[in-house]
N, C-alpha and C positions, 0 to 999 in steps of 0.2 A: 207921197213921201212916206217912207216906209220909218217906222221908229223902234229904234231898238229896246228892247227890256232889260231894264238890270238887274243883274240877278245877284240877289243877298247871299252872305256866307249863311252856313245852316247855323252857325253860334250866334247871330242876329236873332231868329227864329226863340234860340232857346232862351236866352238871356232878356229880351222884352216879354217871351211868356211865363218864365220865373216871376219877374217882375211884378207884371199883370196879377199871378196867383196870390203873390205876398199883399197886393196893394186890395184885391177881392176879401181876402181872408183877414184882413188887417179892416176892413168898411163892413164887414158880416157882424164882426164882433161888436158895433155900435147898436145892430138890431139885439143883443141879450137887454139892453136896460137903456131906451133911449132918453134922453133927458128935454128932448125938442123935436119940432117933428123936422128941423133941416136936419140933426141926428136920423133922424127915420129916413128920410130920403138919403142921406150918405149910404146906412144899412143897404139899403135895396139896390143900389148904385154896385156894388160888391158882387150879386148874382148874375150882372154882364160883364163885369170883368173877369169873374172866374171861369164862364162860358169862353171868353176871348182868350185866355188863357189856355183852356183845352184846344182852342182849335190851334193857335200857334204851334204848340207843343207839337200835335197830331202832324202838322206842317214840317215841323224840324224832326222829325222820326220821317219821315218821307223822303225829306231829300237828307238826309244823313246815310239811306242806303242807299240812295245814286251816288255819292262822291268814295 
C-alpha cells in the first residue's frame, strides 16, 4: 500500500523556524547568569533549537524556489 506525503506550504517551514530561533535565542540568554543548574540546562537547550531553526529556514528557502 502505497502512502502518500503531504506536503506543507513553505510559510509552515518559515513560521515554526522563526519560532524555533526566538524560543533558541530567548533559552541562550539564561546561560549569561544562571541562577540553577535547571536554568543551565534550559541555556544549552537553546543551541538545538537554534540549529533546528537553521535547518527549517534552509528548508523553506528551498522550496520557496520551487513554488
Amino acid at each position: 500500500m502505497n502512502t502518500r506525503k503531504e506536503e506543507k506550504p513553505p510559510a509552515f517551514y518559515l513560521f515554526i523556524g522563526i519560532a524555533f530561533l526566538l524560543l533558541g535565542i530567548g533559552n541562550l540568554t539564561l546561560l549569561l547568569k544562571p541562577g540553577s543548574f535547571f536554568e543551565l540546562i534550559l541555556g544549552l537547550s537553546g543551541i538545538p533549537a537554534i540549529i533546528g531553526a537553521v535547518i527549517l529556514l534552509k528548508e523553506y528557502l528551498q522550496l520557496d524556489k520551487q513554488y
